[in-house]
C-alpha positions as CSV (number, residue, x, y, z in Angstrom):
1,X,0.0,0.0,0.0
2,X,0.8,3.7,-0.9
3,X,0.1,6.3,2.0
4,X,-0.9,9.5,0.6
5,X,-3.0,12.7,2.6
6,X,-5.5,14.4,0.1
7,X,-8.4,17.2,1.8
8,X,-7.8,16.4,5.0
9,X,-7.6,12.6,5.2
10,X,-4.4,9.7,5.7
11,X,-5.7,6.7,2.6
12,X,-3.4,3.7,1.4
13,X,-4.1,2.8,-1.8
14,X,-2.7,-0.3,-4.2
15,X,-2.5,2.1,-7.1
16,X,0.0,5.2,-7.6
17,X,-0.9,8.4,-7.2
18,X,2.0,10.6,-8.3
19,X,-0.3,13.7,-7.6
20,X,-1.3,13.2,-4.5
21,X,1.3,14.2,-1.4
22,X,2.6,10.9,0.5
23,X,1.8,10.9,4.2
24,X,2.1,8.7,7.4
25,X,0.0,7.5,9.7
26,X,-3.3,5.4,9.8
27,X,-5.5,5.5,6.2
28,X,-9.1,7.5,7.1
29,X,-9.9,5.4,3.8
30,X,-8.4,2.6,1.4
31,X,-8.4,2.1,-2.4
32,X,-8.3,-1.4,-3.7
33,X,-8.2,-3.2,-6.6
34,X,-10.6,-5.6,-6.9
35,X,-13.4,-7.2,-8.8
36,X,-16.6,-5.4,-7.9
37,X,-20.5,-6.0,-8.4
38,X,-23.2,-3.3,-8.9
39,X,-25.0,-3.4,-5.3
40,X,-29.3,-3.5,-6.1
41,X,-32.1,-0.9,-5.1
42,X,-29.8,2.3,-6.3
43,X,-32.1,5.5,-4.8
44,X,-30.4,7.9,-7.6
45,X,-28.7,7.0,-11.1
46,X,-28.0,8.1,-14.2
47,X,-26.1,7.0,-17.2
48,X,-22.5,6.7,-15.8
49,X,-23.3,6.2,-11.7
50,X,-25.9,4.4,-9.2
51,X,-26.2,5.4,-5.4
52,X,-27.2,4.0,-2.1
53,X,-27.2,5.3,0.9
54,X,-23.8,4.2,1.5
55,X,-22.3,2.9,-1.7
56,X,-21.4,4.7,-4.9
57,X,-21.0,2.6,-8.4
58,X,-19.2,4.4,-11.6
59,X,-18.6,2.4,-14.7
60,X,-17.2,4.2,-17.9
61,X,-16.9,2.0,-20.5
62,X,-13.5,0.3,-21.2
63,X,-11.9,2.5,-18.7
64,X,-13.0,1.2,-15.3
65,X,-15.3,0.3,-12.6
66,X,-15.0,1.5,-9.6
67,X,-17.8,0.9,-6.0
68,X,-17.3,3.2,-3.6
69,X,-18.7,2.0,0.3
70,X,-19.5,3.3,3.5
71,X,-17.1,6.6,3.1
72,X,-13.5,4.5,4.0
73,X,-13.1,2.0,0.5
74,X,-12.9,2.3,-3.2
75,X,-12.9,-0.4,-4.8
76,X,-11.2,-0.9,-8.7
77,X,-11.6,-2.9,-11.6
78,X,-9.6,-1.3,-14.4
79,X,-10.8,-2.4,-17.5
80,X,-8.0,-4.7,-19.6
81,X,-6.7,-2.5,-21.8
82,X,-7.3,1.5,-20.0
83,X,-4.9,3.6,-19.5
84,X,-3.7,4.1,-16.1
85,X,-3.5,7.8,-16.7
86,X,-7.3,7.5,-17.0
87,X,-8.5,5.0,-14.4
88,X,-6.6,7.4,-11.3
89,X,-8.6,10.3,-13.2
90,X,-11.9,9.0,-12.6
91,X,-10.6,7.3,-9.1
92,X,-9.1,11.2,-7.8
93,X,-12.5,12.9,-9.7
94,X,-16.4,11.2,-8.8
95,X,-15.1,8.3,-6.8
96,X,-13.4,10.5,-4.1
97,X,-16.3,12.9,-4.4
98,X,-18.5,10.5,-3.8
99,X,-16.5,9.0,-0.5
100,X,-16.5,12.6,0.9
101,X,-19.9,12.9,0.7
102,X,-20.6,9.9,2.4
103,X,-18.5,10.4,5.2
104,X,-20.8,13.6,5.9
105,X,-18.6,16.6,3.9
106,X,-20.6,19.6,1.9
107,X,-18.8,19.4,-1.6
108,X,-19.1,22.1,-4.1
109,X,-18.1,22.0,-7.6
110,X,-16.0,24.9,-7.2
111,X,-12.1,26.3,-7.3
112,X,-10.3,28.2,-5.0
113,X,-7.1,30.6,-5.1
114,X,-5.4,32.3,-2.5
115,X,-3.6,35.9,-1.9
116,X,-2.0,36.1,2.0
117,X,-5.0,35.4,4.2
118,X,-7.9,35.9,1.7
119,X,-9.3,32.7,-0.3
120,X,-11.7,33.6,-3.7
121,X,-13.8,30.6,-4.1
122,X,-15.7,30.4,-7.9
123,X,-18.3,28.1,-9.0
124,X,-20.3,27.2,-11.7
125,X,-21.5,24.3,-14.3
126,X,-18.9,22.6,-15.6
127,X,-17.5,24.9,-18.6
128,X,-18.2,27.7,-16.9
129,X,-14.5,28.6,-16.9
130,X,-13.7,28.1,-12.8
131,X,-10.0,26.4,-14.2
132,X,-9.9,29.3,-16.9
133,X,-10.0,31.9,-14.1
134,X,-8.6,31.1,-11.7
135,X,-5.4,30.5,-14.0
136,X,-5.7,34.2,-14.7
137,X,-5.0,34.7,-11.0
138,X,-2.2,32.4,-10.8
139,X,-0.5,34.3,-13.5
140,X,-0.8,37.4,-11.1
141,X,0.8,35.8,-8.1
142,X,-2.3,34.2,-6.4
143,X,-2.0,30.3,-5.4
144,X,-4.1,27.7,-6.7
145,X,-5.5,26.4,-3.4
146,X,-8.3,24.0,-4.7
147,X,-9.5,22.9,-8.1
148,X,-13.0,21.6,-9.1
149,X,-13.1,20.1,-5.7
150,X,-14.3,22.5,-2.1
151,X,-14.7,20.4,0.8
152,X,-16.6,23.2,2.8
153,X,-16.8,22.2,6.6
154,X,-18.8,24.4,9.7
155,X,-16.6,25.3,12.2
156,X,-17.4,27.1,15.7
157,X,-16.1,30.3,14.0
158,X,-17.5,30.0,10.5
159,X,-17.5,28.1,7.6
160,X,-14.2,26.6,5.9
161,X,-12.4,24.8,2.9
162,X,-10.3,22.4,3.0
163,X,-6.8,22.7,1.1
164,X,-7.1,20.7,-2.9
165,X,-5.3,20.1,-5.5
166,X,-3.0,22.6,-6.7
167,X,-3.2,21.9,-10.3
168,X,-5.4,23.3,-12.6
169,X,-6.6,21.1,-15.6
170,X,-6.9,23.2,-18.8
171,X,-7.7,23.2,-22.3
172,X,-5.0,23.7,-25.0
173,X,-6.7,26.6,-26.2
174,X,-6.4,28.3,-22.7
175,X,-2.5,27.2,-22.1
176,X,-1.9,28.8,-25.4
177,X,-3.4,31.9,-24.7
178,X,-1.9,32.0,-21.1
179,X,1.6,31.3,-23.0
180,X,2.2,27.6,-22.1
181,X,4.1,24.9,-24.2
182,X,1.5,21.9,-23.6
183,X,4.3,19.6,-25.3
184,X,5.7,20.0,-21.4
185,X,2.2,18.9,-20.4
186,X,0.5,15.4,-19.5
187,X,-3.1,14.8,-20.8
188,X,-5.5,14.4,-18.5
189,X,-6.9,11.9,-20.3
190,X,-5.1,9.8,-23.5
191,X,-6.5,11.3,-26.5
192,X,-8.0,14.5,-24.6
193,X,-6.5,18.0,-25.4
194,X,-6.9,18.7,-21.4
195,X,-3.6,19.2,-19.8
196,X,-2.5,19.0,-16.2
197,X,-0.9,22.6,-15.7
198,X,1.1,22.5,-12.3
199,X,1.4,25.5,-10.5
200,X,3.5,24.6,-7.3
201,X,4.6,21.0,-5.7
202,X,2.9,21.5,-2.3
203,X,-0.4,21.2,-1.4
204,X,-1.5,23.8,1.5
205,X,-1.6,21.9,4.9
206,X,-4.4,23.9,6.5
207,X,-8.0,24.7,5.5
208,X,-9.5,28.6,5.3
209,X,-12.5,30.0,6.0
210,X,-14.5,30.7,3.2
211,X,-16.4,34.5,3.2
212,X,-17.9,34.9,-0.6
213,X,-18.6,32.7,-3.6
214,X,-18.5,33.7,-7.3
215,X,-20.6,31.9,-9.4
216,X,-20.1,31.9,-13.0
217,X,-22.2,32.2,-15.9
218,X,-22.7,33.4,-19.7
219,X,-25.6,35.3,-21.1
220,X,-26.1,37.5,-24.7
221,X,-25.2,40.7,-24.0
222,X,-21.7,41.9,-25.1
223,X,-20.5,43.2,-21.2
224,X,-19.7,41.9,-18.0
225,X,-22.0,42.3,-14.9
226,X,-21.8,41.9,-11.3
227,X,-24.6,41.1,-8.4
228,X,-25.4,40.2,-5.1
229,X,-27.4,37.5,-5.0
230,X,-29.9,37.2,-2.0
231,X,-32.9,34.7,-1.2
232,X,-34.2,31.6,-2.8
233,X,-32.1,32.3,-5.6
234,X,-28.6,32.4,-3.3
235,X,-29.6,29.1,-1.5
236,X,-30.3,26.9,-5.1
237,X,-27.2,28.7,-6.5
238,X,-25.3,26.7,-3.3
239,X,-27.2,23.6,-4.0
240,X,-26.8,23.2,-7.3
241,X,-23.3,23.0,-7.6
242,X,-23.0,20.8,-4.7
243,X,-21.0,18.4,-6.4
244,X,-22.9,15.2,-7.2
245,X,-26.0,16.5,-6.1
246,X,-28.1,13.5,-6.3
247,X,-25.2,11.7,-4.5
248,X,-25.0,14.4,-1.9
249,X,-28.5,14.0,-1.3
250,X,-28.8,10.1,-1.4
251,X,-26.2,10.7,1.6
252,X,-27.7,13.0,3.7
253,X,-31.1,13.2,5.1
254,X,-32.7,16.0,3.1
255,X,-33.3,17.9,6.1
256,X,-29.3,17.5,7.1
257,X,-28.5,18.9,3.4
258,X,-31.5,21.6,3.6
259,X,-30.2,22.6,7.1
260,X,-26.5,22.8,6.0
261,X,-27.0,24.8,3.1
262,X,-29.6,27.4,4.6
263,X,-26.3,28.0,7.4
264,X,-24.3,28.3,4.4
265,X,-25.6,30.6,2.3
266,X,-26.7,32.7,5.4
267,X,-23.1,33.0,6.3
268,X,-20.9,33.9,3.5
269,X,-21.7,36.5,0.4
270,X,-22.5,35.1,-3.0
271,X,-22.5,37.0,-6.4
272,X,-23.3,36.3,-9.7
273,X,-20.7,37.1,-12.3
274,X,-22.2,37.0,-16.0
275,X,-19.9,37.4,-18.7
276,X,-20.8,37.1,-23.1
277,X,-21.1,33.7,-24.1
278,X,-19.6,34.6,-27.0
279,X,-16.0,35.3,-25.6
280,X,-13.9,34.8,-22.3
281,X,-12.2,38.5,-21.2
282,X,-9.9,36.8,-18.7
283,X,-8.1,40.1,-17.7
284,X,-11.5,41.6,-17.5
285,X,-13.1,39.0,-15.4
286,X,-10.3,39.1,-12.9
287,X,-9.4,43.0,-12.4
288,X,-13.6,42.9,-11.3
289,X,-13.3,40.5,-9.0
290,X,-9.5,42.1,-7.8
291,X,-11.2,45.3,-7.4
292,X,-14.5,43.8,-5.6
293,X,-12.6,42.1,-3.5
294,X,-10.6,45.2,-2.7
295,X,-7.4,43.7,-3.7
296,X,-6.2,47.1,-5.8
């Protein structure tokens, strides 16, 4: 077994994971290879994924299976011929969503960067352009503290996230425009032109407490616009990107997740940033949320 620490938690797992930091001490969880069965009476699925109340089930086709159980064991089957590359993607993406959740974390689809003591989170659908921005940040001397993945937990003094990956995983398009040779770049998947961009070779080793979210989205107009959001509207903007939601509720109770959420979104400032579907203004996008965040 490999002993690695990843948001928080000690695992050992059979399989390498070069981007995860190595640790000691006893594993919280364990990832296994094995042969594994679809458990019956799933209370949420879709195409890819089943879920119980305590079990998880991914299959993507000629790539892997994976069962996730009780919040402390993933279990493998790598399909004969998949790339390895590809199997720890899907293991490090849903299947360790999916184990946080049912160990009782809030998960939002989110990233995070970092300036001294002050932590931007941004969320949004996937596409959205969370990976895209917050490289824009990074290339103005803020650190990548969490990507795709916010474990938020409730502490006596507010709410916080735990420390992620600090890699971004970008589109070719986007490393070319940000001035990056992505021949020095691994896929993230074989045959995908999504690259791993590494932005430093340490993980942070403590969470932060989380005041605002930006969530991202497009409309038709040709400028940019910022608001407050407030209400209804703030608390399904939290749930919604709630990583798997159907997962996260299959977990919780829905009065835990209601309850959790409503604390949430009571506690921390959420805006809406809007920008032209029709083109990405990265310097623009980020001197607004620089300035809004009284930065300059």
């Amino acid at each position: 077994m490999n002993n690695y620490t990843l948001y928080g938690l000690n695992l050992a797992s059979e399989i390498l994971l070069p981007e995860v930091p190595k640790a000691e001490g006893s594993p919280d969880f364990t990832i296994e290879i094995a042969d594994v069965k679809e458990p019956l009476n799933p209370l949420t699925q879709t195409a890819l994924y089943r879920a119980g109340k305590n079990w998880f089930f991914l299959t993507v086709p000629n790539i892997v299976n994976i069962l996730v159980t009780d919040g402390n064991k993933i279990l493998v089957a790598p399909c004969p011929k998949a790339d390895i590359q590809d199997v720890v993607t899907f293991i490090l993406g849903p299947a360790i969503l999916a184990l946080l959740q049912q160990r009782g974390y809030f998960v939002l689809h989110a990233n995070a960067v970092v300036n001294d003591d002050k932590l931007i989170v941004f969320s949004g659908r996937s596409g959205a352009g969370k990976s895209t921005l917050s490289a824009g940040f990074f290339k103005r001397g803020f650190k990548i503290f969490a990507d795709d993945i916010c474990i938020i937990s409730q502490e006596i003094d507010g709410f916080f996230v735990q420390p992620g990956f600090t890699r971004l995983k970008l589109w070719a398009d986007v490393l070319s425009e940000l001035g990056e040779d992505i021949d020095m770049l691994h896929p993230v998947r074989a045959g995908l032109q999504k690259y791993n961009f590494e932005t430093s070779t340490e993980f942070f080793n403590s969470k932060m407490r989380i005041r605002s979210i930006y969530f991202l989205s497009t409309h038709n107009k040709n400028e940019v616009e910022l608001e407050s959001i407030n209400g209804i509207e703030k608390f399904n903007m939290v749930r919604l990107q709630g990583g798997l939601v159907r997962v996260q509720e299959a977990c919780y109770s829905g009065e835990e997740s209601f309850k959790f959420i409503m604390k949430l979104a009571s506690n921390i400032e959420v805006k809406k940033l809007v920008r032209p579907q029709h083109r990405f203004s990265l310097n623009e996008l980020v001197d607004i949320i620089e300035k809004d965040m009284k930065f300059v």
